[in-house]
Every structure is written in structure tokens, then in C-alpha cells.
C-alpha positions as CSV (number, residue, x, y, z in Angstrom):
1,X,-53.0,26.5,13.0
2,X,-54.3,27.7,9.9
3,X,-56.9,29.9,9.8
4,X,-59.4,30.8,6.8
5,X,-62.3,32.9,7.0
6,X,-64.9,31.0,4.4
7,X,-64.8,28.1,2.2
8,X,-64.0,30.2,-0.4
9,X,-60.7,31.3,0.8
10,X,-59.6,27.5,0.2
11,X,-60.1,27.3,-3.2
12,X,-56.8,28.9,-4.3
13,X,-55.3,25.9,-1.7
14,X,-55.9,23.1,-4.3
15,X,-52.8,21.0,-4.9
16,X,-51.3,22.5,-2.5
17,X,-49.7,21.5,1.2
18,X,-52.2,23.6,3.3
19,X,-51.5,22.9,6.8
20,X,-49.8,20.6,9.4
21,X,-51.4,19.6,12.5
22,X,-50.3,19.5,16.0
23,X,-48.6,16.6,17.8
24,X,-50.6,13.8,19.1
25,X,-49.7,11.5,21.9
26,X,-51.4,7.9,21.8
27,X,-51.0,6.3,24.8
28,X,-51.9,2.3,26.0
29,X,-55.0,3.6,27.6
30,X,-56.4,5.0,24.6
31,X,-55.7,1.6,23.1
32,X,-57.4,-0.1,25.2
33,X,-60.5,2.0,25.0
34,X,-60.5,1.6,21.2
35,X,-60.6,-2.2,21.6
36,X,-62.9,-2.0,24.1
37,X,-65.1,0.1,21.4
38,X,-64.5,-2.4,18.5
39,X,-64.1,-5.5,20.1
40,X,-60.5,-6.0,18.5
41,X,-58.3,-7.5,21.4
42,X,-55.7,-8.6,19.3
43,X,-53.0,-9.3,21.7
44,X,-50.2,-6.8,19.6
45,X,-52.5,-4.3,21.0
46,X,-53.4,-5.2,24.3
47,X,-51.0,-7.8,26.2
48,X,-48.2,-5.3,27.3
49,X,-46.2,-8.4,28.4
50,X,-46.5,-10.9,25.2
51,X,-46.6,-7.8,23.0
52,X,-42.9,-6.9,24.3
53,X,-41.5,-10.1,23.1
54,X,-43.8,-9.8,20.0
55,X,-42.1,-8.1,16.1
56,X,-42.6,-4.9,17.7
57,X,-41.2,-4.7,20.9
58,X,-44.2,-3.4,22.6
59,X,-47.8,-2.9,21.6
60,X,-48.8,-0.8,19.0
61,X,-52.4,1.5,17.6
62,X,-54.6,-0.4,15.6
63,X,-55.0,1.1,12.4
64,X,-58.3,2.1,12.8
65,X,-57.0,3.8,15.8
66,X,-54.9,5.9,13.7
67,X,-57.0,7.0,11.2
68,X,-59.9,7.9,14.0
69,X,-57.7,10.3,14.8
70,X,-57.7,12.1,11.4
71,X,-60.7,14.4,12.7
72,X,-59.0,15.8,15.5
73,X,-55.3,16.4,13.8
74,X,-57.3,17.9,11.5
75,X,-59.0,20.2,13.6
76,X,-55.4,21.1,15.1
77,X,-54.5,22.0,11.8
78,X,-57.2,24.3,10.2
79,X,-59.9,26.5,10.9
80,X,-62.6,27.8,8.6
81,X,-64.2,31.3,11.0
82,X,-66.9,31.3,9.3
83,X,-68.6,27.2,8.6
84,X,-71.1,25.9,11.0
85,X,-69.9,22.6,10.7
86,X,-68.2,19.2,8.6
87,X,-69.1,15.7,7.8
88,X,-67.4,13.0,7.2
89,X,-68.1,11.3,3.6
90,X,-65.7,8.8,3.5
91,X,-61.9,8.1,2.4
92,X,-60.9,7.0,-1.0
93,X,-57.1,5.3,-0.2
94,X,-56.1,4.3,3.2
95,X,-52.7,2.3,3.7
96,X,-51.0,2.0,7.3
97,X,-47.5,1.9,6.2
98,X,-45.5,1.4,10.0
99,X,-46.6,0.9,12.9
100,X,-47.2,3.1,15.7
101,X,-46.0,1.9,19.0
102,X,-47.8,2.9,22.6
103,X,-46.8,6.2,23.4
104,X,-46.0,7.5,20.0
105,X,-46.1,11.2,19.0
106,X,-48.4,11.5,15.8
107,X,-48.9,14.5,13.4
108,X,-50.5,15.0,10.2
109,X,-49.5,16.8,7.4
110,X,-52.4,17.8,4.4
111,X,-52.8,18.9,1.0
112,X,-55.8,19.9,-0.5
113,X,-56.9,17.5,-3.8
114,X,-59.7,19.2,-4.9
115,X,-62.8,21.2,-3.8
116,X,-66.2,21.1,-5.4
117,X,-69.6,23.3,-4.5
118,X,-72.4,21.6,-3.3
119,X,-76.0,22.2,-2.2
120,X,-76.5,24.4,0.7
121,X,-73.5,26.5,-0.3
122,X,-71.5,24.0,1.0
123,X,-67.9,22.5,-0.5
124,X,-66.9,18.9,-0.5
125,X,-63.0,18.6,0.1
126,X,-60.5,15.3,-0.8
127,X,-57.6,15.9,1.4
128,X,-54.4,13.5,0.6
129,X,-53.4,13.4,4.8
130,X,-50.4,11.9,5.5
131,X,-49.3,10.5,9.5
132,X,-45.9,10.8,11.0
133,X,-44.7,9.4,13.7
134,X,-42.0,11.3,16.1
135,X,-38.7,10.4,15.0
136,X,-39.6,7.9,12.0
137,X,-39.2,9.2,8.6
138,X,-41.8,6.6,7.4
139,X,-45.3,7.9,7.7
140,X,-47.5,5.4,9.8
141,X,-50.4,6.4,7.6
142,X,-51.6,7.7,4.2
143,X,-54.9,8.5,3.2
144,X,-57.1,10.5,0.9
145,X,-60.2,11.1,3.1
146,X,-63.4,13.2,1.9
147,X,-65.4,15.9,4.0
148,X,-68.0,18.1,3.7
149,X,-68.2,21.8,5.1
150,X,-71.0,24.0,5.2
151,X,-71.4,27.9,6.0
């Protein structure tokens, strides 16, 4: 965990690799509570039994799944002492790149693109995040997500 004590102190991160989250685990049961919460029942990610004669082998995440999960890895990555709180403004590039089977380990590795001031001292961030899986040298995920942190 990477800890910085105000906004401030992340401004001499830009361009640079700032932090690398924890591990994740995503199991079958969180997949089926994410398509129980979208409504996606695609049968990759649900039918254990068709899914193990499926491309994969198994079921695997949606890809919303995985990048839902961006706010947590991030959170296991960083800490800013001194900001009562962040909002999500939205991602610029998103690509799933592999997939990520039931039961994979996921972690998240992120760079800081840039940081601008905005109203209410606040800063807004672009952070270029990228997935792994356990064991894959593929990422399963790369995206460029914007957030907003305030004092």
C-alpha cells in the first residue's frame, strides 16, 4: 500500500508507475451475483457444466465484472491521509485482452497520466490501470479510467 498524505504529494507521480494493488480472488459466486445485478446470463459465465466444454474450459468474469473491480484494487493500492473522498468520472480506453477464468487471482498495476486542479480544491486523476491475472503474462484488462478526489 502506498500511502500519500495530500493530493499534492501526487503531483510529482505523473507518468510514473505509482502503485500495485493487492491480489484479488473472483470466485463463481461473485459471478453469479454480477449477472444477477446486470441481467447478463450468458452461459460462458454461468453454466459451470456447458461452460467446461466451452473455448475456455470453465467459466470465466464478465468484463464488466473486471473492471467493477477497479475501485477496490485501487483502494488496495493507494491511500491519500488526508481526502474525504473520490468519484468516479468515467474511463477513456477500456479493452479486456484474456479472459479471466472462475477462481482467478487478479491484481492491478497503475501509473498516474496526469493530474489537474479543480473546484473545491479538489484534483481530477487519469490513471492508465492495467489487470493481471495469476500466472498469465497477458493482462486481462487495460484501461485509462478518470477520478476525482477531494480534501
Amino acid at each position: 500500500m502506498r500511502v500519500f498524505d495530500t493530493l499534492a504529494d501526487l503531483v510529482p507521480c505523473v507518468g510514473q508507475h505509482v502503485a500495485t494493488s493487492d491480489w484479488f480472488a473472483v470466485t463463481q459466486a461473485q459471478i453469479q451475483l454480477f449477472a444477477e445485478a446486470t441481467g447478463d446470463h450468458q452461459w460462458i459465465h454461468t453454466d459451470v457444466e456447458r461452460a467446461a466444454g466451452g473455448p475456455f474450459g470453465g467459466t470465466i468474469a464478465h468484463g464488466f465484472l473486471t473492471l467493477s473491480l477497479l475501485p477496490q484494487l485501487m483502494e488496495s493500492a493507494l491511500s491519500i491521509t488526508h481526502s474525504s473522498m473520490g468519484v468516479n468520472v468515467g474511463l477513456n480506453k477500456v479493452r479486456f485482452t484474456a479472459p479471466v477464468p472462475a477462481g482467478s487471482q487478479l491484481r492491478a498495476q497503475m501509473r498516474l497520466v496526469s493530474l489537474d486542479w479543480v473546484d473545491q480544491g479538489g484534483c481530477q486523476m487519469v490513471w492508465a490501470v492495467t489487470i493481471e491475472r495469476q500466472g498469465q503474462d497477458k493482462p486481462v484488462c487495460v484501461a485509462e479510467t478518470v477520478v476525482r478526489r477531494y480534501p
